[in-house]
C-alpha positions in Angstrom: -11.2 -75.1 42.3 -8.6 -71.9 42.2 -8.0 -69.8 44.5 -9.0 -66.6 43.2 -6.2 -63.7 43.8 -7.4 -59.8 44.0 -4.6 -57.1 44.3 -6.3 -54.0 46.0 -5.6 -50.4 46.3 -8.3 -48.4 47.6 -10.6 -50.5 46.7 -12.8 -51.5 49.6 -16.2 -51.0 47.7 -15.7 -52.5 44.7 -13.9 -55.4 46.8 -17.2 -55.3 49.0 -19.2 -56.2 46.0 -16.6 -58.5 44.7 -16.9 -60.5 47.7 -20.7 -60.6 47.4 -20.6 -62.4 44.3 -18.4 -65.0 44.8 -20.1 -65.7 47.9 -23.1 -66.3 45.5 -21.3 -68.8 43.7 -22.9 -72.3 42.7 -19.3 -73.5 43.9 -17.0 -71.8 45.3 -13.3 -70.7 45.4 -10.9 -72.7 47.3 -10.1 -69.3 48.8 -10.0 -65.9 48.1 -6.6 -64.6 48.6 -6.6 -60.2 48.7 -3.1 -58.4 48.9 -3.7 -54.9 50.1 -1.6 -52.5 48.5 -2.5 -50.0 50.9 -1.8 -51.3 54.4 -0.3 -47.5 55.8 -3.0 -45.2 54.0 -6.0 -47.5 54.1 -5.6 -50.8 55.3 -7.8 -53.8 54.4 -10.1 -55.7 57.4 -11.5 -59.5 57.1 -14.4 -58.4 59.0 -15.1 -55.7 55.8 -15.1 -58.1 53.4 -16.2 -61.4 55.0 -19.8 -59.9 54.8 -22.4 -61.8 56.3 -20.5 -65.0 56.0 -21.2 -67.6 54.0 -18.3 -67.1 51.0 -15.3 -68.7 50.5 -12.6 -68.6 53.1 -11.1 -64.7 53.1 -7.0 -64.6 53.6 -5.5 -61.0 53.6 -2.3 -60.6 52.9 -0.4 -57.0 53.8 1.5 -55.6 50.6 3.7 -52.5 50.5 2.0 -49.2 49.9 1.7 -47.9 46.8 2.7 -51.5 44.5 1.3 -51.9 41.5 -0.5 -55.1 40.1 2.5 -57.4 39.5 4.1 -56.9 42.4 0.7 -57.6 44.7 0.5 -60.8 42.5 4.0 -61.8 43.2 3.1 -62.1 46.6 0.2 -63.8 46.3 1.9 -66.2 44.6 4.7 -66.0 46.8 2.6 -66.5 49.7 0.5 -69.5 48.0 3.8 -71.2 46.8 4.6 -71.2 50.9 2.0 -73.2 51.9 2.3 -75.6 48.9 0.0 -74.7 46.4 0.5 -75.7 43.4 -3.0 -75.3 41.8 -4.4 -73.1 39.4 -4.8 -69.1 40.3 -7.5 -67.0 39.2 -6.7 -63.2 38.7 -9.6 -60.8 39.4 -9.6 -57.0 39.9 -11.7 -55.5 42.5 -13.6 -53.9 40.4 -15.2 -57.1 38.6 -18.8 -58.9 39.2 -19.7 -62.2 38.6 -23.3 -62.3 37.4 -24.1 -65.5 35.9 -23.5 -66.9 39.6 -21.9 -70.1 38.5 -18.7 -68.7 36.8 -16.8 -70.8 39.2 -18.4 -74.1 38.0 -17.7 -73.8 34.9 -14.3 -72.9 35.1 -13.6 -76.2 37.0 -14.9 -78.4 34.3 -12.6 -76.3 32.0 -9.3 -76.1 33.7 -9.0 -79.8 33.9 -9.2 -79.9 30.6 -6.3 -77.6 30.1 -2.4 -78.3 30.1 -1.0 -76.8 33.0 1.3 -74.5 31.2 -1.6 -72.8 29.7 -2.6 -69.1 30.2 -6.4 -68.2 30.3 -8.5 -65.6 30.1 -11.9 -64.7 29.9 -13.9 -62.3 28.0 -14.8 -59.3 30.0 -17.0 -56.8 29.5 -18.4 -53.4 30.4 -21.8 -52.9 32.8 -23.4 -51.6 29.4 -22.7 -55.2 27.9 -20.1 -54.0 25.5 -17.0 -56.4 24.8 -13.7 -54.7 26.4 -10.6 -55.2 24.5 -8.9 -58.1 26.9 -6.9 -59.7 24.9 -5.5 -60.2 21.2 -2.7 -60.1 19.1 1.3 -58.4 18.8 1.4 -56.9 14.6 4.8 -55.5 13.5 5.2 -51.4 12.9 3.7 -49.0 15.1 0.2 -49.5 15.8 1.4 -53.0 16.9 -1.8 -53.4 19.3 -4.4 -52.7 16.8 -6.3 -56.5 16.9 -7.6 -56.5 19.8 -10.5 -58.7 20.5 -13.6 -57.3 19.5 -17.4 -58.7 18.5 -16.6 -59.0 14.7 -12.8 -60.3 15.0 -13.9 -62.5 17.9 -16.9 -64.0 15.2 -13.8 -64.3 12.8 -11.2 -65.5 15.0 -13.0 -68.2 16.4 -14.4 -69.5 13.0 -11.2 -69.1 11.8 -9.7 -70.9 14.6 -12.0 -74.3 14.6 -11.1 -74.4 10.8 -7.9 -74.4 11.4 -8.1 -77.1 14.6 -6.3 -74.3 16.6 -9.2 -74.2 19.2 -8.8 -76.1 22.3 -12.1 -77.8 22.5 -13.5 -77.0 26.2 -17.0 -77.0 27.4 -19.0 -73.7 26.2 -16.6 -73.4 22.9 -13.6 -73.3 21.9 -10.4 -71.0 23.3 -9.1 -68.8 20.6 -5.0 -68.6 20.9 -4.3 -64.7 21.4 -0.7 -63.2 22.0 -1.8 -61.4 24.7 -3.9 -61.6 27.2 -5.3 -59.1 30.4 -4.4 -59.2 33.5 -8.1 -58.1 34.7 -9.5 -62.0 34.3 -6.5 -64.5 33.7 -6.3 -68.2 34.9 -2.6 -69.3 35.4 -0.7 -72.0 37.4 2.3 -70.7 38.3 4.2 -73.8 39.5 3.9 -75.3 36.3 6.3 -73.6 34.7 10.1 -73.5 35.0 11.2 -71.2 36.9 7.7 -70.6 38.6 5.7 -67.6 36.7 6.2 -64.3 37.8 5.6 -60.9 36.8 8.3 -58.7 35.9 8.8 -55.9 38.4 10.2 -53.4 35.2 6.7 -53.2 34.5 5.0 -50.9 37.2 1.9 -50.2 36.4 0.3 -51.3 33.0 1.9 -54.0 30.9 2.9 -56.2 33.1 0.1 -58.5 31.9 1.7 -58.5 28.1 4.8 -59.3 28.8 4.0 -62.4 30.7 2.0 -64.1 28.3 4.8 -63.3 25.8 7.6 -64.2 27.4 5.7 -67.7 28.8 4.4 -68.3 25.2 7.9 -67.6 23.4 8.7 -70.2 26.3 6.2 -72.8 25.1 3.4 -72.0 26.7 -0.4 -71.7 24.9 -2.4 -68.3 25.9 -5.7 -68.8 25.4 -9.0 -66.6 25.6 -12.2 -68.4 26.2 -14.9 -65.9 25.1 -18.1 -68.5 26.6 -17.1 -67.0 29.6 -17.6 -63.7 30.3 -17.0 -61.4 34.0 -18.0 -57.6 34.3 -16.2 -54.9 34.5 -17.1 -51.8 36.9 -14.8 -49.7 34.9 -13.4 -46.9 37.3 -14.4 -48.3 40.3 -11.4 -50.3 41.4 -8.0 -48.8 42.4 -7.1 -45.1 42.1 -3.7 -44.2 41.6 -2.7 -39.8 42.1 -2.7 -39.0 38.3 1.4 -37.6 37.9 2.7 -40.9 39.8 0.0 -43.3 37.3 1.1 -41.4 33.9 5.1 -41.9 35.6 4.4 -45.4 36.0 2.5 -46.1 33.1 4.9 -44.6 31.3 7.7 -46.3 32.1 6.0 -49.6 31.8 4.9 -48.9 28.2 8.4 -47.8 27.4 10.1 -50.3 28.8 7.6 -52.5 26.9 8.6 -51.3 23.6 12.2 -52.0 24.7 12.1 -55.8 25.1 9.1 -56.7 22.9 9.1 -54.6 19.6 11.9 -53.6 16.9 14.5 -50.7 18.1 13.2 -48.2 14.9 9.4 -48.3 16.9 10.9 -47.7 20.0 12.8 -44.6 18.8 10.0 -43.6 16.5 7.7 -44.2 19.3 10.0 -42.2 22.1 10.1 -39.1 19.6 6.3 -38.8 19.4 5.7 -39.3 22.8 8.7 -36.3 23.8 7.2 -34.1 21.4 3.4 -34.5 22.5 5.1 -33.7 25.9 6.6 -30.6 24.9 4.2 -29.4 23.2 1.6 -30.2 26.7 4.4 -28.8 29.2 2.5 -25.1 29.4 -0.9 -26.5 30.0 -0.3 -29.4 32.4 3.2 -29.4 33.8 3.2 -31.6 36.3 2.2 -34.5 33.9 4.6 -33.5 31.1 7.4 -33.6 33.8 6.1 -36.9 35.1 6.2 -38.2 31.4 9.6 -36.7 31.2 11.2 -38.3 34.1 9.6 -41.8 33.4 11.2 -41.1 29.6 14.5 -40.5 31.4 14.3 -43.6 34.0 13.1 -45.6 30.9 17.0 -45.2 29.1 18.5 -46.6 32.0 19.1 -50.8 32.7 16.0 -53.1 33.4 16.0 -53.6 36.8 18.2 -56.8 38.2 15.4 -58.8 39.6 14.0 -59.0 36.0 13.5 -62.3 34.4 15.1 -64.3 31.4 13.1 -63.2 28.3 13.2 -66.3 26.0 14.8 -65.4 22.4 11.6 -64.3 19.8 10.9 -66.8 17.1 
């Protein structure tokens, strides 16, 4: 079984209902490993989420205020790779439910049937039922995240897919190979890969997921979405970020983005748009613009050092 890994940021409720569902589990996690992001302004309790009892055993682990996703997961994987887990690691947001109630089960049968290099994710979707865009494919020019998984391409991709003996047969159906791949519900097993995966701290907030399964599968590695399984997703339920530090943030991650992962002529044609849709919002919301602005500015300067080797694109 994995231990299932939930980076958390004022996110006590939707963690609370988290907690209820894998406690509901036909099998469940190893552990549940929860990094609190906000251990000054609103710190976590085992005795908050540990419910009636029951679930799977509850570790918190104390991040620093105000980190983003890939840094919380760092440390959870830090703080697994210290005790000597090597095993597989299942990323959830808070703000996730499990309702099938044997999600866990099924992903056991499956992950032993995967190499240990692999990257998967699930499908998610929204409480109305709708699919959510968590994963797809990298297209040159601009709009290079246009196909992104969806009902119809998912109908074509996977036909297309077990045509072409690209799916990885696992129970449920086969795993359609995606360049990408979100963070919100991804299977990965760190130690498996050389140096041990880790997210790159250049990437703040947003990102961060996309550049992992890139650099790992320019490494080698397959990324893989299983659509037969499928979590929910309490969309804005989870973390909440004050609006000018999340659109400085997100910024920079999506800038620095274009920098490593697409062609110099889309970053500068992407830069100019963004500067001008800036200026021309600067009277009407300032605070943003200049948040925009200074993320644009931060965004010229050197990746920072603790960034890892990106493999050469093929």
């Amino acid at each position: 079984m994995p231990v299932v890994l939930s980076v958390a940021y004022h996110s006590l409720d939707a963690l609370q209902q988290l907690g209820d569902d894998l406690a509901r589990q036909s099998l469940l996690p190893f552990r549940w490993l929860v990094v609190d992001n906000s251990p000054e302004s609103a710190p976590l309790r085992a005795d908050d989420l540990s419910g009636g009892g029951g679930g799977p055993p509850l570790e918190l682990v104390a991040g620093r205020e105000g980190d983003g996703f890939g840094a919380g997961c760092n440390r959870g994987f830090e703080h697994l790779a210290r005790q000597g887990w090597g095993g597989w690691i299942w990323l959830l947001n808070p703000d996730t439910a499990l309702p099938a109630g044997h999600e866990l089960e099924r992903l056991s049968e499956t992950l032993a049937q995967l190499p240990p290099r692999a990257l998967l994710g699930t499908a998610v979707r929204a409480a109305s039922g709708e699919l959510e865009p968590s994963g797809g494919w990298i297209d040159r020019g601009l709009d290079f995240r246009r196909r992104r998984v969806s009902e119809a391409r998912l109908a074509s991709a996977v036909g297309s897919a077990a045509a072409s003996a690209a799916a990885t047969a696992i129970p449920g159906g086969g795993a359609v190979q995606l360049d990408w791949l979100s963070g919100c519900s991804l299977l990965i097993r760190p130690s498996a890969h050389l140096p041990p995966a880790r997210f790159d701290p250049a990437f703040p907030l947003y990102y961060e997921d996309m550049d992992l399964c890139l650099r790992l599968g320019a490494a080698g590695a397959p990324v893989l979405w299983w659509p037969a399984l499928a979590v929910t997703h309490q969309r804005g339920a989870g973390s909440q970020t004050p609006s000018e530090r999340r659109q400085r943030l997100s910024t920079l991650s999506y800038l620095r983005f274009l920098r490593r992962h697409r062609p110099g002529w889309v970053l500068a044609l992407r830069n100019l748009r963004l500067l001008l849709m800036t200026l021309l919002r600067l009277p009407g919301r300032p605070k943003r613009s200049w948040a925009t602005l200074v993320a644009m500015a931060e965004a010229m300067g050197p990746f920072p050092t603790a960034s890892p080797a990106v493999p050469p694109r093929r």
